[in-house]
N, C-alpha and C positions, 0 to 999 in steps of 0.2 A: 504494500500500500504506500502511495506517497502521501508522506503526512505531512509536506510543505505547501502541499495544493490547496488543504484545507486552512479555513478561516481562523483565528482563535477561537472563537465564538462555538463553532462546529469543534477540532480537536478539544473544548472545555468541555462541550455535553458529551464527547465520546469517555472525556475522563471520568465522567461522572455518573454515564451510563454502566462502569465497568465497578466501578464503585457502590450501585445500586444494586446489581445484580451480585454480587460479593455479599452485603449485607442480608440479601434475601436468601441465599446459600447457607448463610450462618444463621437468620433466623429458621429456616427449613430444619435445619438441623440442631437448633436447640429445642424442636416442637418432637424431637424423633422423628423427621421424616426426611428421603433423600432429594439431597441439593440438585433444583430444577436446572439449575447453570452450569455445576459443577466446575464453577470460577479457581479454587483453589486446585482439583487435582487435574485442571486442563494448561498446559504450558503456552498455548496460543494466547489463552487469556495476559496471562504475567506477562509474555511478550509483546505484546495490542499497549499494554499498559505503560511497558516500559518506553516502546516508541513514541506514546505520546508525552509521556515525561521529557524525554529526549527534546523532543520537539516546541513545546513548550518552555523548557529553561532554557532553549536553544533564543528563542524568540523575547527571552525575558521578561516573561508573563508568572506570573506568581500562583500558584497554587499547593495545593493543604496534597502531600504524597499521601496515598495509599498504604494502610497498615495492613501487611498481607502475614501478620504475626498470628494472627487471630484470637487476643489477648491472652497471646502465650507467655508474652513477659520476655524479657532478652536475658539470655545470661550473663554474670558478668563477667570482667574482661579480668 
């Protein structure tokens, strides 16, 4: 995909769309039932993700990154 072609406006809601469906994954599966998106264990997803990261701080546009920890908590260093 070229992610230079699209607008900020468009690469925002694509971030935001990937971020929505994440949440809903996580909420599927705090209810016991299997994640409709399957956001965490598809790698296209992450990658979709990261390119628009890329492209976005590329452009110098600000946004809130994606916690793909899933309040796992980090360990420490």
């Amino acid at each position: 995909m070229e992610y230079g072609a699209f607008t900020d406006a468009s690469l925002k809601m694509m971030y935001e769309a990937v971020r929505g469906a994440l949440e809903a994954d996580d909420a599927f599966e705090a209810n016991g039932e299997e994640p409709k998106f399957r956001v965490r264990s598809t790698a296209e997803w992450k990658r979709h993700a990261g390119n628009l990261e890329t492209e976005m701080l590329r452009r110098g546009l600000q946004i809130d990154i994606i916690d793909w920890t899933g309040g796992q908590g980090e360990l420490p260093l």
